[in-house]
Each structure stands twice: as structure tokens, then as C-alpha cells.
C-alpha positions as CSV (number, residue, x, y, z in Angstrom):
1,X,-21.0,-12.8,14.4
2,X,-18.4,-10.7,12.8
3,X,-19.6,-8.3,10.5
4,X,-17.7,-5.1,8.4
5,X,-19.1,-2.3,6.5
6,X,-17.6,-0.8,3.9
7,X,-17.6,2.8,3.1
8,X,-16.1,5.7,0.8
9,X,-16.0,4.3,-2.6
10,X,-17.5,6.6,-5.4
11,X,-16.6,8.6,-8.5
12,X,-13.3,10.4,-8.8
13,X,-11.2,11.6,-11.9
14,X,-7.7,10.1,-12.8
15,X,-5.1,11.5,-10.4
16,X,-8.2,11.6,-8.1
17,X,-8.0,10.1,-4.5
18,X,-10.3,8.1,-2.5
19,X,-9.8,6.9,1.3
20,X,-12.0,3.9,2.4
21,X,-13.2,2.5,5.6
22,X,-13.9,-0.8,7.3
23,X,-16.2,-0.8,10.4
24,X,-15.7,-3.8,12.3
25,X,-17.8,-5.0,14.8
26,X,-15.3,-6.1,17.2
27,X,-12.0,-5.1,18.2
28,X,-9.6,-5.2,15.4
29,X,-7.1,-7.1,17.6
30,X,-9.4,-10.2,17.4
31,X,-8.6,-11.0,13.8
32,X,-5.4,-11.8,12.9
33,X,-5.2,-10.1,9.3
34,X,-7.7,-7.3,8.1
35,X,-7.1,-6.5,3.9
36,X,-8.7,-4.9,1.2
37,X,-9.3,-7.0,-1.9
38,X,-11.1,-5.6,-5.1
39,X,-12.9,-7.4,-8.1
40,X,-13.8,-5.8,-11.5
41,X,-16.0,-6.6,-14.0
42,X,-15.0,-10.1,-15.5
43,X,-12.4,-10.4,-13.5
44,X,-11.3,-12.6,-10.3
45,X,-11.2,-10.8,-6.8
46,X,-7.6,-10.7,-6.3
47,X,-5.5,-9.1,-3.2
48,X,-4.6,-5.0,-2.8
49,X,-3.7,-4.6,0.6
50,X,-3.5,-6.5,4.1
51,X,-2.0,-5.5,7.0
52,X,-1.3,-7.7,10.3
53,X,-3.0,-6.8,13.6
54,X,-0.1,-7.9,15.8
55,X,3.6,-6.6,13.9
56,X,1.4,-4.6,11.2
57,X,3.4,-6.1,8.5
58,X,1.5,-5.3,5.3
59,X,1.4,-6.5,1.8
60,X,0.7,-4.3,-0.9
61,X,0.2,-5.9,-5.0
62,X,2.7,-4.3,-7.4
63,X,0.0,-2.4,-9.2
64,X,-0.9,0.3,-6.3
65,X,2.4,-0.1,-4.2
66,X,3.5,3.5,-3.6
67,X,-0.3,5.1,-4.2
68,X,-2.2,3.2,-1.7
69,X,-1.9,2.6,1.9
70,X,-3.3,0.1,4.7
71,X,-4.0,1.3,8.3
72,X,-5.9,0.4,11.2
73,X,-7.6,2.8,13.7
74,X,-7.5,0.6,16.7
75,X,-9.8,3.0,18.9
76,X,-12.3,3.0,16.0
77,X,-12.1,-0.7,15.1
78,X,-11.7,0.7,11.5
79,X,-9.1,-0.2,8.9
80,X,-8.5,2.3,5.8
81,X,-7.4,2.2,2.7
82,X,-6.1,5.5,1.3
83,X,-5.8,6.2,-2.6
84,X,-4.1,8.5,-4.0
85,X,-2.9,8.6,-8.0
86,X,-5.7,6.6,-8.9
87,X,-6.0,4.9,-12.1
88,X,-8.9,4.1,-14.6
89,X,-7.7,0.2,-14.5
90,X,-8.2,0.9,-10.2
91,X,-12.4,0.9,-10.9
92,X,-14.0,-2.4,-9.0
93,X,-15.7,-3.5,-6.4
94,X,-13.4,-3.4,-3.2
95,X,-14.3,-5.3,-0.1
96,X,-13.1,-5.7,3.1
97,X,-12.1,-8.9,4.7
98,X,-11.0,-10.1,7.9
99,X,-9.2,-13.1,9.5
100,X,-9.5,-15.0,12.4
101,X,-9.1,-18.5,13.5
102,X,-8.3,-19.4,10.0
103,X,-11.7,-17.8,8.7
104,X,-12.0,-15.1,6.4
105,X,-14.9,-12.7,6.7
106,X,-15.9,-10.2,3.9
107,X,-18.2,-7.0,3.7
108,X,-20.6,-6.3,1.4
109,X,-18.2,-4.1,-1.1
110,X,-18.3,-0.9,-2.4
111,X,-17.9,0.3,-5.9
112,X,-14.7,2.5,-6.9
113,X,-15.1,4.4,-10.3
114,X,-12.0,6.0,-11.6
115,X,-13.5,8.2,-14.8
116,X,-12.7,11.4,-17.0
């Protein structure tokens, strides 16, 4: 069973930056897309950043293109997400999700605070 596990989320300050990780338990090459997708309060979990594991294409939403950025570690079976610039309105849950065979699997989040 495919799991990931999220770290590096926390506390920072506006203009603050962040980097987080995705364990996964298998090699990254088995999934066919691995993304970051983030969720706050009241809101819908909605798309930040994916990335293919075969052409590494990537997708980035408007709101953090040219701050964040998707990569994979392929010896670590890790995919990051670094964040720079970051925003009060970036604060949510983000999670990690992976997909293979047409299945999506997502860790269990962790929570982003961007605070003065």
C-alpha cells in the first residue's frame, strides 16, 4: 500500500520561506504524477503544484507561480515543494498526493502558517 508523509510545514513570517517534503514509500517512478494541493479553513482543497514523473512537466496555479517550486528527489523517493515570498493568504493545510493507475493517494497534511 502506498503511503506519503508529509513534512516541513510550520510558522514563518511574510516574505518567509518554507520547503516541504513528501516521503514516498515506493519509488517515485511508479506513480505517474506526484503534487502538492493545499486546503484552508472553509475553503475547498484546490491544486498548487504537480509535476510528471516521466517528462517532469509541471503545473503551477497562478497564485504561487514564480515563488514556489515542484521537484522530485528520485534517490530519496521524495518530492518538494519549496516556498519562498510567502503570503498570509498561502496559510492551509498542504498535502501530498500521488497518482498511479488512475488512483490518487494523499498524505496526512501538514499545516502552513504564514503570520506577523
Amino acid at each position: 500500500q502506498v503511503r506519503l508523509v508529509e513534512s516541513g510545514g510550520g510558522l514563518v513570517q511574510p516574505g518567509g520561506s518554507l520547503r516541504l517534503s513528501c516521503a514516498a514509500s515506493g519509488s517515485i517512478f511508479s506513480f505517474d504524477v506526484m503534487g502538492w494541493y493545499r486546503q484552508a479553513p472553509g475553503k475547498q482543497r484546490v491544486a498548487v503544484a504537480r509535476i510528471g514523473t516521466t517528462a517532469f512537466n509541471v503545473y503551477y496555479t497562478d497564485s504561487v507561480k514564480g515563488r514556489f517550486t515542484i521537484s522530485i528527489d528520485s534517490a530519496q523517493n521524495t518530492v518538494y515543494l519549496q516556498m519562498n515570498s510567502l503570503k498570509p493568504e498561502d496559510t492551509a493545510v498542504y498535502y501530498c498526493t500521488a497518482l498511479r493507475n488512475g488512483i490518487w493517494t494523499w498524505g496526512q497534511g501538514t499545516q502552513v502558517t504564514v503570520s506577523a
